[in-house]
Each structure stands twice: as structure tokens, then as C-alpha cells.
Backbone as a chain_set.jsonl record, in Angstrom:
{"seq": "XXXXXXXXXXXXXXXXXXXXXXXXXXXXXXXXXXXXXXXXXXXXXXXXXXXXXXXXXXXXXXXXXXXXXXXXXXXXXXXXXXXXXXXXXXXXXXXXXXXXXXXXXXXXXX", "coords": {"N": [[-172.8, 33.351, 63.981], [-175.526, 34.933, 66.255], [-178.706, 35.645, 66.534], [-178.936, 37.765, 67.586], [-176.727, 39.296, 67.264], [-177.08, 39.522, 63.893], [-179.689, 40.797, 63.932], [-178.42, 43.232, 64.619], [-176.736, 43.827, 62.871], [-177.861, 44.051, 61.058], [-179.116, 46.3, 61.548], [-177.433, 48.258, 61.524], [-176.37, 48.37, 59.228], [-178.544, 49.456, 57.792], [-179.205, 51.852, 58.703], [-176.517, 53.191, 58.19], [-177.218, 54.217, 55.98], [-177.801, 57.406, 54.268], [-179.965, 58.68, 53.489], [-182.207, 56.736, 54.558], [-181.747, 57.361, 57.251], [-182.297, 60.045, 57.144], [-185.334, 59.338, 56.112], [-186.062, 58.096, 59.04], [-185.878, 60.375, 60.58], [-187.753, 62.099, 59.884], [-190.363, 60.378, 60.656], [-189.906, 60.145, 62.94], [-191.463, 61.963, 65.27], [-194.215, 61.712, 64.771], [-196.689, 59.233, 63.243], [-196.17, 58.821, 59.561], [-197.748, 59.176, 56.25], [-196.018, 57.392, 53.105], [-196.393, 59.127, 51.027], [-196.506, 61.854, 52.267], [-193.526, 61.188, 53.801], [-191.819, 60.951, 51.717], [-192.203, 63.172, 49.941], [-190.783, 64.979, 52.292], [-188.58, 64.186, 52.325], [-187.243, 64.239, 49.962], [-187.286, 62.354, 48.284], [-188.36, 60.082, 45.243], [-191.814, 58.244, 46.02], [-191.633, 55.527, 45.137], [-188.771, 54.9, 45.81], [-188.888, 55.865, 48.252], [-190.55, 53.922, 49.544], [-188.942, 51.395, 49.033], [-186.758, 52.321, 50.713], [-187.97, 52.231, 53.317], [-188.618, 49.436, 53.424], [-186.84, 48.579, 53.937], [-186.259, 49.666, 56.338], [-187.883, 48.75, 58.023], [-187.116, 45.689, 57.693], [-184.809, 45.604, 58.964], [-185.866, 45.953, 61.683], [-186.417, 48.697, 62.487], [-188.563, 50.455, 61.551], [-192.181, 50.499, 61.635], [-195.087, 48.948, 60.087], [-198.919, 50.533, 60.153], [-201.388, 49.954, 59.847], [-204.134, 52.936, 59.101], [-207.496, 52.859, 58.467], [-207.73, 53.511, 54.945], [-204.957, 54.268, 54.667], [-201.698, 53.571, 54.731], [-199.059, 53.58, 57.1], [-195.942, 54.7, 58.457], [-193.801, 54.396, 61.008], [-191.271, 55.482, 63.491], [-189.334, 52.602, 65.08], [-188.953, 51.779, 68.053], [-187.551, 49.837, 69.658], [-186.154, 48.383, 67.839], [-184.254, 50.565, 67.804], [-183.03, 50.902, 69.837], [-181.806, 48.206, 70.35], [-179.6, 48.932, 68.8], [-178.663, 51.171, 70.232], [-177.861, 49.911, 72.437], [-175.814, 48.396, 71.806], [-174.089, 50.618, 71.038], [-173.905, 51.98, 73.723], [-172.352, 50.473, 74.934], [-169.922, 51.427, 74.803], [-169.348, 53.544, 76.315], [-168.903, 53.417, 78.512], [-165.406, 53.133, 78.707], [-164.742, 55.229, 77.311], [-165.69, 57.503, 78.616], [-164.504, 56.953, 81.263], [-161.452, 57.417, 80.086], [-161.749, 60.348, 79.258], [-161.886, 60.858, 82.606], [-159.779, 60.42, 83.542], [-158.297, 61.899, 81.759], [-159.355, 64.885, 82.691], [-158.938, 65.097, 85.062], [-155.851, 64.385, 85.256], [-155.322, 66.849, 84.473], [-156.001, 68.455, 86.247], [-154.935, 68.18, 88.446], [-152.396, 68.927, 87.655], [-152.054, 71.933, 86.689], [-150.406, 73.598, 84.516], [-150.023, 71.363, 82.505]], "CA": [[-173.311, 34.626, 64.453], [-176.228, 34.49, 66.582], [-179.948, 36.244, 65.484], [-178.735, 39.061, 67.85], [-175.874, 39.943, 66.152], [-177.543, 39.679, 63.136], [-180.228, 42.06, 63.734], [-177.688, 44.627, 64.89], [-175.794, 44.1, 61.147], [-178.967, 44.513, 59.676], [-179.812, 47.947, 62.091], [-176.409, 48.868, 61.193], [-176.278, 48.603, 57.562], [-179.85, 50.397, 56.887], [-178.483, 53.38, 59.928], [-175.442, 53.519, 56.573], [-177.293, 55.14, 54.571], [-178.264, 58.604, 54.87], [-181.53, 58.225, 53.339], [-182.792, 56.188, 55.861], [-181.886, 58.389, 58.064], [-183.836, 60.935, 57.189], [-186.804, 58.5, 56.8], [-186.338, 58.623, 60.608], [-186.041, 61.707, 61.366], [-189.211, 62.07, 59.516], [-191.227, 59.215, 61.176], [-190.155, 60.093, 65.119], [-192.507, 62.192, 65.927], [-195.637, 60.737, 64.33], [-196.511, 58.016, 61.941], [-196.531, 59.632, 58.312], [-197.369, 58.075, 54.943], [-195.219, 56.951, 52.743], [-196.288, 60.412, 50.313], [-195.532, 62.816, 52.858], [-192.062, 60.745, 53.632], [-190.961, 60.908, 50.238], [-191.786, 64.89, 50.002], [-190.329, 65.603, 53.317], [-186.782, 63.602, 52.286], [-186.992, 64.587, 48.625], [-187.208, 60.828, 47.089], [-189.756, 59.476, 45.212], [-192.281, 57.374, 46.63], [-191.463, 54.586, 45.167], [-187.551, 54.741, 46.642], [-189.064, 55.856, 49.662], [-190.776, 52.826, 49.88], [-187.762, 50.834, 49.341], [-186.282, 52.211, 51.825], [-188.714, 51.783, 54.27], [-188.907, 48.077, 53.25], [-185.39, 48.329, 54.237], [-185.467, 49.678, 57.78], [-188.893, 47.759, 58.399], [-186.69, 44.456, 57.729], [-184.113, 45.928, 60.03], [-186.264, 46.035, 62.982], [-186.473, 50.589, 63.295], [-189.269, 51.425, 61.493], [-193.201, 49.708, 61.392], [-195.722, 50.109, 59.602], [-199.573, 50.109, 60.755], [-203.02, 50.694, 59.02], [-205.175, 53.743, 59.576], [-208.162, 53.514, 57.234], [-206.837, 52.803, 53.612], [-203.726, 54.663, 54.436], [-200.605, 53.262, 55.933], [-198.792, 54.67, 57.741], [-195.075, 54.4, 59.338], [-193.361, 54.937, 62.783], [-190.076, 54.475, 64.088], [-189.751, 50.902, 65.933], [-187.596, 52.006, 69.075], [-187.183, 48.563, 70.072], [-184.872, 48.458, 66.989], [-183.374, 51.472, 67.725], [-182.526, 50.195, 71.746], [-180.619, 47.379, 70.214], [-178.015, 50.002, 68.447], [-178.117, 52.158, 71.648], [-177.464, 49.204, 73.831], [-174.512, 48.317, 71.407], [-173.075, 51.704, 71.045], [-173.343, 52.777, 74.679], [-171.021, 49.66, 75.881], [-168.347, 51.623, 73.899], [-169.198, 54.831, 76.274], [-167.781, 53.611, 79.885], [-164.172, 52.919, 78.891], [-164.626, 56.343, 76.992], [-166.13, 58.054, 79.615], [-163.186, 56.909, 81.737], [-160.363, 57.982, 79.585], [-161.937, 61.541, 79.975], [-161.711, 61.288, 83.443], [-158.387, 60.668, 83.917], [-157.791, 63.258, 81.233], [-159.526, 65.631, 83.049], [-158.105, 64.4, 87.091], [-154.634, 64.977, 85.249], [-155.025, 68.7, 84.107], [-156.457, 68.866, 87.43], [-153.42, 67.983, 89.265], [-150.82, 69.485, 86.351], [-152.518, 73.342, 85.857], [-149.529, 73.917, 83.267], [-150.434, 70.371, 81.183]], "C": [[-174.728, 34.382, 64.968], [-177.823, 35.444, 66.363], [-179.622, 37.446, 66.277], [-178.209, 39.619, 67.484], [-176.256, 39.962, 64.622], [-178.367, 40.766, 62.88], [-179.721, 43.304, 63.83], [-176.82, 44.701, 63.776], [-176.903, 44.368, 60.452], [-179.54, 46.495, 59.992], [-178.706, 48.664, 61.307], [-176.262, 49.174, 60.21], [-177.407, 49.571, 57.535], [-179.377, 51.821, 57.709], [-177.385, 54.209, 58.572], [-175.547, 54.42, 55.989], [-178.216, 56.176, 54.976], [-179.84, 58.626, 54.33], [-182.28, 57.715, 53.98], [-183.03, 57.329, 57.239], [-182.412, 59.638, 58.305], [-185.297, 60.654, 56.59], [-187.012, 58.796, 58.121], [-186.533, 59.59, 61.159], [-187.193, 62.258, 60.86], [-190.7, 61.661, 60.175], [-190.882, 59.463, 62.369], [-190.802, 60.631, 65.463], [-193.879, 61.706, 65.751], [-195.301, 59.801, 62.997], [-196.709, 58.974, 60.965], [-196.807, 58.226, 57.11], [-196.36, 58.294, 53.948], [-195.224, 58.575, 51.028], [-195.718, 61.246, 50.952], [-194.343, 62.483, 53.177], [-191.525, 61.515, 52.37], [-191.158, 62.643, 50.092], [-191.133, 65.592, 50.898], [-188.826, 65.31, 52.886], [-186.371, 64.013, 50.917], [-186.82, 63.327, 47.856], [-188.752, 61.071, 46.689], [-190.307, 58.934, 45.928], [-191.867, 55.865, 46.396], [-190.151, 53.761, 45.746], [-187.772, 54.895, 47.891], [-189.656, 54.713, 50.429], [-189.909, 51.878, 50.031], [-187.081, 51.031, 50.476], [-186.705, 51.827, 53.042], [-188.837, 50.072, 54.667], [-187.706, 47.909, 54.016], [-185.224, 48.386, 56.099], [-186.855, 48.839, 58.679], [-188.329, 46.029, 59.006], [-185.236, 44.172, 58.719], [-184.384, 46.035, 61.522], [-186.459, 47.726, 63.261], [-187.403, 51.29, 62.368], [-190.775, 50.553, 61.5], [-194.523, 50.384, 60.707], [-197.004, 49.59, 60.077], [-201.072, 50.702, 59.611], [-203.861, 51.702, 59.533], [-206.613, 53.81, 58.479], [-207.416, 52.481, 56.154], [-205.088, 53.985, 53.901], [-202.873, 54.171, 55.533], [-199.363, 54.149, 55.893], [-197.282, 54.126, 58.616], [-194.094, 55.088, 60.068], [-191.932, 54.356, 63.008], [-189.97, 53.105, 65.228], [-188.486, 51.454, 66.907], [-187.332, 50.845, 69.384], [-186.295, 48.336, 68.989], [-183.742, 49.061, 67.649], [-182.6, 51.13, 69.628], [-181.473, 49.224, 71.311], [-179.369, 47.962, 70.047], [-177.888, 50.536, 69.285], [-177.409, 51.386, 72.194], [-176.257, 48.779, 73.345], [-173.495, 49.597, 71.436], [-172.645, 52.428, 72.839], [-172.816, 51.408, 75.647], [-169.467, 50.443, 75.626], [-168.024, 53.033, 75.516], [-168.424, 54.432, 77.7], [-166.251, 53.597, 79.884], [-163.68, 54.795, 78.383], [-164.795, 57.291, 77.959], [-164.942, 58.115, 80.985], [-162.195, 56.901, 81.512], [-160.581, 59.559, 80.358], [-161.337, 61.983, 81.006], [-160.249, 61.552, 83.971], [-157.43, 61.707, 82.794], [-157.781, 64.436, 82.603], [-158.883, 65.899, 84.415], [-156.754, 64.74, 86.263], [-154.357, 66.359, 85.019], [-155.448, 69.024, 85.452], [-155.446, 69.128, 88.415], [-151.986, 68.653, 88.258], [-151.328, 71.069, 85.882], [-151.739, 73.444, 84.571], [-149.732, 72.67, 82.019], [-151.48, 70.842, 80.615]], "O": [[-175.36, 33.614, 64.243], [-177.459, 36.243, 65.501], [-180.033, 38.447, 65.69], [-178.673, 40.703, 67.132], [-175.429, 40.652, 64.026], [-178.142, 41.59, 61.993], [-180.239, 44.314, 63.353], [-176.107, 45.702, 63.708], [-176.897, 44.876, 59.331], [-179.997, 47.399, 59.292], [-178.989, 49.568, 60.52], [-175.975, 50.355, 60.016], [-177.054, 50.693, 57.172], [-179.248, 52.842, 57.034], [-177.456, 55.367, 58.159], [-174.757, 55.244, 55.529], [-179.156, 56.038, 55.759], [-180.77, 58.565, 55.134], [-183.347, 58.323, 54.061], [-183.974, 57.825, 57.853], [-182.843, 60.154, 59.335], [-186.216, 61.474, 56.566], [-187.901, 59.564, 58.489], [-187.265, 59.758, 62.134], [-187.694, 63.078, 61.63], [-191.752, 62.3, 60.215], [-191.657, 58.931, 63.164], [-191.29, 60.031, 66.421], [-194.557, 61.327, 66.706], [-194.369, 59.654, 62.206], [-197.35, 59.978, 61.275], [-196.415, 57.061, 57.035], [-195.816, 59.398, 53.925], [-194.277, 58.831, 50.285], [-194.592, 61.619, 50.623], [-193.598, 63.434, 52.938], [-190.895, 62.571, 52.305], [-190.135, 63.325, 50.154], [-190.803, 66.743, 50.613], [-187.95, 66.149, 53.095], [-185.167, 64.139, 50.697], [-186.195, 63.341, 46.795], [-189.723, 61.659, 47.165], [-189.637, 58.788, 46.95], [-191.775, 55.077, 47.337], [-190.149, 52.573, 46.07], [-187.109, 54.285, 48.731], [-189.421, 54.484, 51.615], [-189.914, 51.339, 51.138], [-186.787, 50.1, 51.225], [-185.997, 51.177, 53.811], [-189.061, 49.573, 55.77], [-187.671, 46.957, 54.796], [-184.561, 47.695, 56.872], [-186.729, 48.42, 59.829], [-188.688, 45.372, 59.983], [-184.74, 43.107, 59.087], [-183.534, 46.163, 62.403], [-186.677, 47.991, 64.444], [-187.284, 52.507, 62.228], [-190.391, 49.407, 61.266], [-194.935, 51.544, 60.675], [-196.943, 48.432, 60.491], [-201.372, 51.673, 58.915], [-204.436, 51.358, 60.566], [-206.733, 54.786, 57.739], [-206.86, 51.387, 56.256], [-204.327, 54.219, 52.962], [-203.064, 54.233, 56.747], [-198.88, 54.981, 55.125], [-197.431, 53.193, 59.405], [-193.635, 56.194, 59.78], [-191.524, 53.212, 62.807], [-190.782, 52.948, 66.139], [-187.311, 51.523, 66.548], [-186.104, 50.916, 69.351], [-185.261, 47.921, 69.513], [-182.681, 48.539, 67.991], [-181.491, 51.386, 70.096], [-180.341, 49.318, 71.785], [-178.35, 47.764, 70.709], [-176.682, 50.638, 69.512], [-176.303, 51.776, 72.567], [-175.388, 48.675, 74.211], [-172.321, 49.537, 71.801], [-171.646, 53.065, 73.171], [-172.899, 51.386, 76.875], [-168.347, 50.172, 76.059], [-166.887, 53.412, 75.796], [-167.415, 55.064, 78.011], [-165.694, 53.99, 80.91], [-162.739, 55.449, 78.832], [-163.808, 58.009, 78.122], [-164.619, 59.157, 81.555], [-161.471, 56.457, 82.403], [-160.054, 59.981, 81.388], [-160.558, 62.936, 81.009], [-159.75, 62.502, 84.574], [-156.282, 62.126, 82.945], [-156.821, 64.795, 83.285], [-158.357, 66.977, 84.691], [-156.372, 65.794, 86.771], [-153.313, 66.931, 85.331], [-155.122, 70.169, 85.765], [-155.237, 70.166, 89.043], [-150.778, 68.649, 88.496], [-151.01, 71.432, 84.75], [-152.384, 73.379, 83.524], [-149.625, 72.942, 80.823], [-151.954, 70.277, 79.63]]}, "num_chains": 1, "name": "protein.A"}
């Protein structure tokens, strides 16, 4: 397996778990610390940190110093890898559709 496919099993796994996921949805609009995380998602801090460690080592979240407080951000350059994997899936999908749709087109009664 080559370090690309790797990082996209590692985006993939931490994406898994819903916790994470609302780490992110936390952290996209601005950087937060790792207190307000954990009150916004309802973990502790210290799980919230874990997790963070988690999607940090995944490549989709970073963290940066302001001061004595750090502070972390979603890493889109992570999150581009899973896009760029999930939207190969969307042209064959995208062209089922059509020929759904082109047959009701031509068949009113189907």
C-alpha cells in the first residue's frame, strides 16, 4: 500500500467516528482551543484532546500557537484527499442518473 493510500485509511478511520466529527464541525470556521472544543462537543478535555491527536495524525486537523494557548483548525489539505477519493465515485453515479432521467424522458408512463 503506498503512503497515499495510507493517509486516506488513516482520514478514513478518524472521519468513523462521530466524535471527530464534530471536532470538525467545531474547528471550520476558526481555530478554537482545545476547552472550548470539548464544551462545544460535550467531551472532556482530556478525550477531546485524544481525539484531536487523532485527526492531527490523520492529516484534517492542525494545531498552531497563539500566545500560551493552542489552538486548532481544520487541515483542508487532509480533507481534499477524502474529497478527491470520494468524488471519483460521483461520475459513474452521476451518469446512471442520467440515463435514469433521459429514460423517463422518453417513457412519460415509466
Amino acid at each position: 500500500m503506498g503512503a497515499e493510500a495510507a493517509d486516506l485509511d488513516l482520514a478514513l478511520r478518524a472521519l468513523a467516528d462521530g466524535n471527530r466529527r464534530a471536532i470538525l464541525r467545531a474547528i471550520r470556521s476558526a481555530p478554537q482551543p482545545v476547552g472550548t472544543i470539548a464544551e462545544e462537543v460535550g467531551l472532556s478535555q482530556q478525550t477531546t484532546s485524544h481525539h484531536l491527536g487523532v485527526l492531527r495524525k490523520a492529516g484534517l486537523a492542525v494545531g498552531t500557537r497563539e500566545g500560551t494557548r493552542h489552538l486548532f483548525a481544520v487541515d483542508t489539505d487532509g480533507l481534499a484527499a477524502v474529497r478527491s477519493y470520494l468524488d471519483d465515485f460521483w461520475p459513474g453515479k452521476l451518469a446512471a442518473l442520467k440515463t435514469v432521467i433521459e429514460s423517463r424522458r422518453e417513457d412519460p408512463h415509466g
